[in-house]
PAVO-304780 format. One record per residue (C-alpha): x, y, z; residue number from 1. Coordinates in steps of 0.5 Angstrom, whole numbers, plus 500, padded with zeros to 3 digits. Example, Ala and Ser with C-alpha at 12.3 -4.5 7.8 and 13.67 -1.06 7.14 Angstrom:
BEGIN
+-----+-----+-----+-----+
:   u :   v :   w :   i :
+-----+-----+-----+-----+
: 525 : 491 : 516 :   1 :
: 527 : 498 : 514 :   2 :
+-----+-----+-----+-----+
END
This chain:
BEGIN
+-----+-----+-----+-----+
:   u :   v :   w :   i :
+-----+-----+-----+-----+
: 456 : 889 : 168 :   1 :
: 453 : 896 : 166 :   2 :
: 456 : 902 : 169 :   3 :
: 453 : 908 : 171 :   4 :
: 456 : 912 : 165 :   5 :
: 453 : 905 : 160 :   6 :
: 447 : 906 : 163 :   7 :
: 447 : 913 : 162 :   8 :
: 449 : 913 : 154 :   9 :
: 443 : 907 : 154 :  10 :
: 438 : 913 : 157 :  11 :
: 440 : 919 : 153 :  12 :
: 440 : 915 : 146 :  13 :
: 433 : 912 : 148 :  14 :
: 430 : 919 : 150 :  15 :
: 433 : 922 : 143 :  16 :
: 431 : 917 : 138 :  17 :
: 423 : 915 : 142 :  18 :
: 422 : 922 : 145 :  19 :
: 421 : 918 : 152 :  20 :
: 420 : 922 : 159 :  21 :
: 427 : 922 : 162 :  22 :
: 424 : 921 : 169 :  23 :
: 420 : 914 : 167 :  24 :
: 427 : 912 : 163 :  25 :
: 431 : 913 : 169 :  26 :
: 427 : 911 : 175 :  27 :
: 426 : 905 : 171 :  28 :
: 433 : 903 : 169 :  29 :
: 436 : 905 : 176 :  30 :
: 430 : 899 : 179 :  31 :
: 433 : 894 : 174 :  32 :
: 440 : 896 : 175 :  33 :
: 445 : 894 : 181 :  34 :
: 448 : 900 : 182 :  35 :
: 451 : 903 : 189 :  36 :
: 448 : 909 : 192 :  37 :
: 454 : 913 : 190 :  38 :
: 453 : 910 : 183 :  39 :
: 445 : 912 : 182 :  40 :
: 446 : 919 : 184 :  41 :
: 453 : 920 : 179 :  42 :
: 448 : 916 : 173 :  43 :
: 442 : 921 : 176 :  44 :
: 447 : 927 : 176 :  45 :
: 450 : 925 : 169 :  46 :
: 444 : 924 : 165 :  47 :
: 440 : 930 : 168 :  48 :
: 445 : 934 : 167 :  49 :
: 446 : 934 : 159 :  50 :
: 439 : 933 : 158 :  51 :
: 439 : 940 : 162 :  52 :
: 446 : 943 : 158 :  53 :
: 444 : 939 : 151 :  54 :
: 444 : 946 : 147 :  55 :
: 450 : 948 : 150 :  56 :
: 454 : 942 : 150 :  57 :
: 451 : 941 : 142 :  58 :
: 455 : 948 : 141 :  59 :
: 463 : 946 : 143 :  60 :
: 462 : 940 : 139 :  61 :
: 459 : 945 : 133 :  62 :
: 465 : 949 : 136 :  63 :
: 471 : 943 : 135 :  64 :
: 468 : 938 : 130 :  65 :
: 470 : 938 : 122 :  66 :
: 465 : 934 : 121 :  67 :
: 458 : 938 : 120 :  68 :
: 454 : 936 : 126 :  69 :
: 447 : 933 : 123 :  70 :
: 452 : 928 : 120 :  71 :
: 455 : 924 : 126 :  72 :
: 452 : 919 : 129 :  73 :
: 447 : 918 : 135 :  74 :
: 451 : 916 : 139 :  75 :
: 458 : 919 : 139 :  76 :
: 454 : 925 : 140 :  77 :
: 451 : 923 : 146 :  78 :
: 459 : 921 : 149 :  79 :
: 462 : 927 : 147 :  80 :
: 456 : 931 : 150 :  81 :
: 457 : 927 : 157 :  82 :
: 464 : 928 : 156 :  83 :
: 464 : 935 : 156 :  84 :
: 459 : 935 : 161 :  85 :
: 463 : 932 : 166 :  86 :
: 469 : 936 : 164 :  87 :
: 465 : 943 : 165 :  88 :
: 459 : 942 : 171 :  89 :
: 462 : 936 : 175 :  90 :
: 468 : 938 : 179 :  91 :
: 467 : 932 : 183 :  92 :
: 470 : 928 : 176 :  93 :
: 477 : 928 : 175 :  94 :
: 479 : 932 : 168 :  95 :
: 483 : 926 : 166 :  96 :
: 478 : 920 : 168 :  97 :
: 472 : 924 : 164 :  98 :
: 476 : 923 : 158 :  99 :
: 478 : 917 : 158 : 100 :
: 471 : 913 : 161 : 101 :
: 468 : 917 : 156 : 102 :
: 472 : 914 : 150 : 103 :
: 472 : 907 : 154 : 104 :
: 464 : 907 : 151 : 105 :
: 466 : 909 : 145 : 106 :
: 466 : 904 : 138 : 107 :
: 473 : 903 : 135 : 108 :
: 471 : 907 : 129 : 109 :
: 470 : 913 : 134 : 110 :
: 474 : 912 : 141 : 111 :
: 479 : 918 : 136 : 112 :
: 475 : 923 : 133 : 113 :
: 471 : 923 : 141 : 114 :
: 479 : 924 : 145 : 115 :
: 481 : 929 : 140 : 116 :
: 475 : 934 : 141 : 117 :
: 475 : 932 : 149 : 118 :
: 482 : 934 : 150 : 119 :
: 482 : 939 : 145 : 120 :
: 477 : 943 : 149 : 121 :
: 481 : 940 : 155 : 122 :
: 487 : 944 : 153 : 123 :
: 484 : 951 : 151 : 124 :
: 482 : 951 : 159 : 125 :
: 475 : 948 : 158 : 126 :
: 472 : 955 : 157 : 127 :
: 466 : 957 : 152 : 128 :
: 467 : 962 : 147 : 129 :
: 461 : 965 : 145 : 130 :
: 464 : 969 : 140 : 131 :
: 460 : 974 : 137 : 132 :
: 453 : 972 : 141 : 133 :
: 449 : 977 : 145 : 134 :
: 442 : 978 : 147 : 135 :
: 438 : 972 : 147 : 136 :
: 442 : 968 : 143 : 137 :
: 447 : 969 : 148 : 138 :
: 443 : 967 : 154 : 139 :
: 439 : 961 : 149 : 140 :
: 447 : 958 : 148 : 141 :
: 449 : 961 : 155 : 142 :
: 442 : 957 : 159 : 143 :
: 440 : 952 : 153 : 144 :
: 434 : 954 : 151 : 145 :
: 431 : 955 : 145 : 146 :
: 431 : 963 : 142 : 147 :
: 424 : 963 : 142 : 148 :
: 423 : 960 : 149 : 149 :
: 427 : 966 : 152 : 150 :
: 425 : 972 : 148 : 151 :
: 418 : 969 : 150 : 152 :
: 419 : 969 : 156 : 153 :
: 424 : 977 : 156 : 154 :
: 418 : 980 : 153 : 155 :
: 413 : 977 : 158 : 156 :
: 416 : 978 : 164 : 157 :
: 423 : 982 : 164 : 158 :
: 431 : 980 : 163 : 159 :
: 433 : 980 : 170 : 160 :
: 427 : 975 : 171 : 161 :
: 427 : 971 : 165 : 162 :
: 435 : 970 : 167 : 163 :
: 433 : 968 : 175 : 164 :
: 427 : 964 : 172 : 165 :
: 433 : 960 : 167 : 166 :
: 437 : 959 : 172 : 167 :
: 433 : 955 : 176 : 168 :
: 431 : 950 : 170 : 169 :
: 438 : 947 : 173 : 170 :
: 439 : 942 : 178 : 171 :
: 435 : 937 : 182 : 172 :
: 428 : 940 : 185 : 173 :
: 427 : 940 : 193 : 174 :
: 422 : 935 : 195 : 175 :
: 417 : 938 : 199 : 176 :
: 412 : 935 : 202 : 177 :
: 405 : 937 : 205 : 178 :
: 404 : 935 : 212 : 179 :
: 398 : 932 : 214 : 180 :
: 393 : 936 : 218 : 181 :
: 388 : 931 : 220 : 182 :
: 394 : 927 : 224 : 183 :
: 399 : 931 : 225 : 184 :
: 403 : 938 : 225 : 185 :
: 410 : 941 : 222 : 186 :
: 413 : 940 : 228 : 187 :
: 410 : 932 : 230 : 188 :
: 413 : 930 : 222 : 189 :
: 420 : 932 : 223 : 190 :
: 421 : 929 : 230 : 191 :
: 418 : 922 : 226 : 192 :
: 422 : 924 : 220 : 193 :
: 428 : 924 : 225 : 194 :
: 426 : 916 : 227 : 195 :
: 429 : 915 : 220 : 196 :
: 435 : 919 : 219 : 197 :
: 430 : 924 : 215 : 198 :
: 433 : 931 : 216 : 199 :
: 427 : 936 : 214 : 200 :
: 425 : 943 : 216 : 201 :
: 419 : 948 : 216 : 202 :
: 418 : 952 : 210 : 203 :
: 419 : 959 : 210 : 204 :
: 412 : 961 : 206 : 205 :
: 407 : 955 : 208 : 206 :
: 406 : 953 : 216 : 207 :
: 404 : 945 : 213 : 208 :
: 410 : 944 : 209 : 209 :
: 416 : 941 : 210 : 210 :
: 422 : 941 : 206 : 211 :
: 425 : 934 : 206 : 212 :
: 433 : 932 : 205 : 213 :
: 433 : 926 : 203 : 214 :
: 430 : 925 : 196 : 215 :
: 430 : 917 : 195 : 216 :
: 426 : 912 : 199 : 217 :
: 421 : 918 : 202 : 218 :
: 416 : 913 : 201 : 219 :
: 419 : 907 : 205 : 220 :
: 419 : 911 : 211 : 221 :
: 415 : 910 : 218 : 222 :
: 411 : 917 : 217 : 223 :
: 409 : 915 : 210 : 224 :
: 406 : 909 : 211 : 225 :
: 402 : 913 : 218 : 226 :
: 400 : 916 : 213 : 227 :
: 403 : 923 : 216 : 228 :
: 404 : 927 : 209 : 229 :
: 403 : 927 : 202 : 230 :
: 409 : 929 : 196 : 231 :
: 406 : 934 : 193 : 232 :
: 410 : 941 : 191 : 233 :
: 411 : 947 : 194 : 234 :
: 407 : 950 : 188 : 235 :
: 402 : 946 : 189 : 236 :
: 400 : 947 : 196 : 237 :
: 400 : 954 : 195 : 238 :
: 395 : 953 : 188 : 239 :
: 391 : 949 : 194 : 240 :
: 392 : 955 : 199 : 241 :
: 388 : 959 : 193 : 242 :
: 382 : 953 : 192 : 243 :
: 381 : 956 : 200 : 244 :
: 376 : 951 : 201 : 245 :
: 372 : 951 : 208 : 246 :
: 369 : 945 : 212 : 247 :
: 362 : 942 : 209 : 248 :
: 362 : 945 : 202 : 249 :
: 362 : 942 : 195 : 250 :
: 369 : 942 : 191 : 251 :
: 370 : 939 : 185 : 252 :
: 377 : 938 : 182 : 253 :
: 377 : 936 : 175 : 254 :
: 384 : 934 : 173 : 255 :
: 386 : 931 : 180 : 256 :
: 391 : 925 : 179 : 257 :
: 396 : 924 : 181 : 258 :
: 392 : 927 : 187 : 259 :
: 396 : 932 : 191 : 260 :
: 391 : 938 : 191 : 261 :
: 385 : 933 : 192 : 262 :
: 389 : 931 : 199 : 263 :
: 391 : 939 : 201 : 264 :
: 384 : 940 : 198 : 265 :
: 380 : 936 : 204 : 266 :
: 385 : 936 : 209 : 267 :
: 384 : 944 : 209 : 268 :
: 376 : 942 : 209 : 269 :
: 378 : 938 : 215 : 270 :
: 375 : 932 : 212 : 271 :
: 368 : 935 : 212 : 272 :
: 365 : 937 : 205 : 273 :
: 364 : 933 : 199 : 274 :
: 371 : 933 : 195 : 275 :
: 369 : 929 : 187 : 276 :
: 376 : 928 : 183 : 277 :
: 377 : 926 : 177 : 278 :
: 381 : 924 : 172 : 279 :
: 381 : 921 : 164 : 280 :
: 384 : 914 : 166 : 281 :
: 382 : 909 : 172 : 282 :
: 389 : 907 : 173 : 283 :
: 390 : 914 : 177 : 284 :
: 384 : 915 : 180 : 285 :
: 386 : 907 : 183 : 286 :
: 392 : 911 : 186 : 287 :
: 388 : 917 : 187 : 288 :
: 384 : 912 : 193 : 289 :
: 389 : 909 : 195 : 290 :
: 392 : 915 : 197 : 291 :
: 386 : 918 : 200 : 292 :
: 386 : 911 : 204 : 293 :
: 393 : 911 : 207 : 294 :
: 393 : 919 : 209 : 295 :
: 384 : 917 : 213 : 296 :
: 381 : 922 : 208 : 297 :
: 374 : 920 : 207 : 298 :
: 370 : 925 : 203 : 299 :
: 373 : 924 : 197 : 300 :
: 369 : 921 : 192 : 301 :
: 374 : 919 : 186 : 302 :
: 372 : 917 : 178 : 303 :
: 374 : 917 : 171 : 304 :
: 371 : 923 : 167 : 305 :
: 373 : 927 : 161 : 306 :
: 374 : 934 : 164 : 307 :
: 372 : 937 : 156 : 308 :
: 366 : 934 : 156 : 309 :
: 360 : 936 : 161 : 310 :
: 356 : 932 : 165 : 311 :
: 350 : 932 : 167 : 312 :
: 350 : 928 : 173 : 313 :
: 355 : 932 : 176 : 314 :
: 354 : 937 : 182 : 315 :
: 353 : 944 : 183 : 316 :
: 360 : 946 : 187 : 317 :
: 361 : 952 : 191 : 318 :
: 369 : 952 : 188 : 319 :
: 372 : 948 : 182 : 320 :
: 379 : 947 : 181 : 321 :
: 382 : 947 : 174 : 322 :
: 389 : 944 : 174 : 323 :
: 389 : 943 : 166 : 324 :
: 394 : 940 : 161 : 325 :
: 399 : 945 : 159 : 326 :
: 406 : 945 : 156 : 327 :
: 410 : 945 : 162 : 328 :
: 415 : 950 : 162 : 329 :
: 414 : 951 : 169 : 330 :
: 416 : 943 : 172 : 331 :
: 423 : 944 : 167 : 332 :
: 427 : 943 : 172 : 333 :
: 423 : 935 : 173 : 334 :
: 423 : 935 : 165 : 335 :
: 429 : 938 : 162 : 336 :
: 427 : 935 : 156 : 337 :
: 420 : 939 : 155 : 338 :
: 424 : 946 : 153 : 339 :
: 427 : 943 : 147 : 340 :
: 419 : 941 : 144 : 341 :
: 417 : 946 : 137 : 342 :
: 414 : 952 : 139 : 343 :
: 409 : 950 : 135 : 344 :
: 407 : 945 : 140 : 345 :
: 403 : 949 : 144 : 346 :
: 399 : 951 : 139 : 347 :
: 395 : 945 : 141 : 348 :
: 395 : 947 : 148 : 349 :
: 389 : 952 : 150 : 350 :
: 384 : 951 : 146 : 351 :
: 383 : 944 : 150 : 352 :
: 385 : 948 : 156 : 353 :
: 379 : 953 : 154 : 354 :
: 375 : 947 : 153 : 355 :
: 376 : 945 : 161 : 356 :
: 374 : 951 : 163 : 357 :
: 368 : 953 : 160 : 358 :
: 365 : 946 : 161 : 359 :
: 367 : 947 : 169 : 360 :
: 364 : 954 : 170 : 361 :
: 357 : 951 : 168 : 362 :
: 358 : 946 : 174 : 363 :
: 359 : 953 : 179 : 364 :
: 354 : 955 : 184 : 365 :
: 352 : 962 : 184 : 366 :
: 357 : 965 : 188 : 367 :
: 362 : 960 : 187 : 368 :
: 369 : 960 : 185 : 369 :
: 373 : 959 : 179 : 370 :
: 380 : 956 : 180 : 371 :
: 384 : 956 : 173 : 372 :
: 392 : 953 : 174 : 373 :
: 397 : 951 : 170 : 374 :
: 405 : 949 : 172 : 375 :
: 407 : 953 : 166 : 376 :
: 410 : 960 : 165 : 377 :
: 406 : 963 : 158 : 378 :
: 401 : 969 : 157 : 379 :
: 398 : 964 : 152 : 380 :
: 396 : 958 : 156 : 381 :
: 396 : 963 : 163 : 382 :
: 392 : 970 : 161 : 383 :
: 390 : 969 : 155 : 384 :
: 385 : 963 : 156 : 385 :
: 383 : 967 : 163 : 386 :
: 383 : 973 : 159 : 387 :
: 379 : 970 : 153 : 388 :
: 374 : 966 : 158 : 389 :
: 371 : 972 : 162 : 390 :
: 370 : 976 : 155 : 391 :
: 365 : 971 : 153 : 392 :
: 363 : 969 : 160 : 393 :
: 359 : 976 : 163 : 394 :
: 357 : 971 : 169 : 395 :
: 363 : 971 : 171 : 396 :
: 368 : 977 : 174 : 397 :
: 375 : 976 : 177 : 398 :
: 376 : 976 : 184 : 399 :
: 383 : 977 : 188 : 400 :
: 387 : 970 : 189 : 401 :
: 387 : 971 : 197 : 402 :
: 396 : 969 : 198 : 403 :
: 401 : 974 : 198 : 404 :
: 406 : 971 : 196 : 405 :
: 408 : 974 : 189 : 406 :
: 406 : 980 : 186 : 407 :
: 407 : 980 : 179 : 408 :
: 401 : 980 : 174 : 409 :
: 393 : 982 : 176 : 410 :
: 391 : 980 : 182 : 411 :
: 386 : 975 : 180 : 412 :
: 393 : 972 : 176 : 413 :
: 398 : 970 : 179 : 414 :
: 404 : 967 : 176 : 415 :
: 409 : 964 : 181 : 416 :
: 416 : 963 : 180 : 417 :
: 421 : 958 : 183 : 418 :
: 426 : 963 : 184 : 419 :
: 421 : 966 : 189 : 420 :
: 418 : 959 : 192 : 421 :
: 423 : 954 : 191 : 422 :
: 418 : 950 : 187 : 423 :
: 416 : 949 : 180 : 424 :
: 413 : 955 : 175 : 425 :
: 405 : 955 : 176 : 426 :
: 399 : 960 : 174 : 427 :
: 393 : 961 : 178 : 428 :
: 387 : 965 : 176 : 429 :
: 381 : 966 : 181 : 430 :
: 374 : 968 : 178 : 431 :
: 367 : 968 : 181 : 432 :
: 360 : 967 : 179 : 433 :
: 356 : 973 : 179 : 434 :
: 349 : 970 : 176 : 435 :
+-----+-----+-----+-----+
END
């Protein structure tokens, strides 16, 4: 019978050698496997944590390895990585049972090497001895992230931010969920949530977000399925907050699914107006319309389209919304996987976003509004797309986004960080047709 530490190995060995999304394969083997609540929070824990320490962890085994570290075997660098990090960052294991359950899923050709480097480590006090490191190759083995990433992120937003921005690229993210104003408010929600044994409470920055407790199961409760709320993160919502849609006008939002902004978008509109969503595949828009059904929302026309590509039966609107494709480096904390991608991967990324935004502004109404997103935290695909698309658009002049909530950067460009909102990294840009 598998184990939370087997099913782990199996995770991590899959993510490293297919390149798969670690909450698909997790949320994936956790359904198929008969594991006891304590035991999928220990896999959850265990799995995300070397995904998110991997290039620490990578670092004391180069530390305390004879053999060169491109040569051992795939998965013996997946035991000792989970050994390691149960030994550092899992007070609840004890030191001894870390060891030894990590050896017990060691090959007989490995059980050895695999015990000599974890007691090795375990008698020199389990402390990391960054040697000569400093600057950001001590912060990039300190927070594992990738040298580039963290001098990027240095250069952009300063070293006290870069280091409140890593450390909030650890651990699981808060749930929040968006209150459903068509049917009910805060406080009518966390009574219903209670009805369940949900803990949840008001937001501190938004009125209609409530940030909930309990992690799984969310969706089998009675408030959901009365349609009282929609999952959708805190940075999300402010983004919606920033659309500022008013009752009977026209919205585009041209990447909509899964379907989070469309909802926020039309219960701000009070369910009146016309809301078009779009994405590039049916399934998600399938999704997106039943969403739209569960929580009575029935202004919003959902359809497949290519957001690159004008259409010319598409309508005129009074805002259109942008939450384009991007690196990511916002959502790490979801996706720890995502900060071990090439530089050069981003690379592919704004010219499409360029792309999505030139073809949405031809369908903004004079005197219409822009909105440009993102959940990562880069000047390339941030700023820069926004930078170089008024340059070449006269038609177009940035307006200040209408949130006070974070001060960094020009008024029309704000990015919003989780150690700020407690949400996901995210950038948005608002932009006005003049002509």
């Amino acid at each position: 019978m598998a184990t939370a530490r087997s099913i782990v190995l199996d995770l991590l060995v899959k993510t490293a050698e297919k390149g798969a999304y670690s909450n698909i394969v997790l949320d994936s083997a956790l359904e198929r496997n008969a594991l006891s609540p304590r035991d999928k929070g220990f896999a959850t824990v265990l799995f995300y944590g070397v995904l998110e320490r991997r290039m620490t962890l990578d670092y004391i085994i180069r530390a305390y390895s004879k053999t060169e570290f491109d040569k051992l075997q795939v998965v013996a660098v997946q035991l000792l990585r989970m050994g390691l990090y149960q030994l550092l960052y899992m007070d609840s294991v004890p030191d001894n049972a870390a060891v030894n359950e990590t050896v017990k899923l060691a090959s007989q050709k490995q059980k050895g090497f695999i015990n000599a480097i974890l007691r090795s480590f375990q008698r020199d006090g389990m402390k990391i001895d960054y040697g000569e490191l400093s600057g950001d190759a001590k912060l990039s083995v300190e927070y594992s992230c990738p040298k580039w990433l963290v001098k990027m992120w240095r250069n952009r937003f300063g070293e006290e931010k870069t280091v409140n921005i890593l450390k909030s690229t650890f651990g699981r993210p808060p749930l929040f969920v968006k209150v459903n104003t068509l049917r009910c408010d805060a406080d009518t929600l966390i009574e219903e949530f209670k009805k369940d044994g949900i803990s949840a409470r008001k937001n501190k920055l938004l009125s209609d977000c409530v940030e909930v407790d309990r992690i799984g199961g969310i969706e089998a409760c009675r408030a959901y399925r009365a349609g009282l709320f929609h999952v959708q993160d805190i940075s999300s919502q402010i983004c919606c907050k920033i659309v500022k849609p008013v009752m009977g006008e026209t919205v585009l939002d041209m990447c909509a699914a899964p379907g989070g902004k469309s909802f926020s978008i039309a219960e701000a509109m009070g369910n009146k107006g016309k809301l078009y969503s779009f994405d590039l595949y049916d399934g998600k828009i399938s999704m997106l319309r039943d969403g739209a059904k569960r929580l009575g929302i029935s202004i919003i026309t959902a359809d497949v389209n290519d957001a690159s590509v004008y259409n010319e039966n598409m309508p005129m609107a009074d805002r259109v919304l942008c939450d384009v494709v991007c690196s990511g480096l916002g959502v790490i904390r979801r996706k720890p996987e995502i900060k071990y991608k090439p530089k050069t991967a981003l690379e592919e990324i704004p010219p499409i976003q360029k792309q999505i935004l030139k073809t949405a502004s031809r369908y903004v109404k004079v005197g219409g509004t822009l909105i440009y997103s993102t959940c990562t935290l880069n000047f390339d695909e941030n700023e820069g797309v926004v930078e170089e698309f008024l340059k070449e658009n006269k038609n177009f002049a940035p307006i200040a986004v209408p949130i006070d909530i974070e001060k960094e950067g020009a008024d029309y460009c704000r990015n919003f960080f989780p150690d700020v909102t407690g949400g996901d990294g995210f950038f948005v840009a608002t932009l006005r047709r003049m002509e």
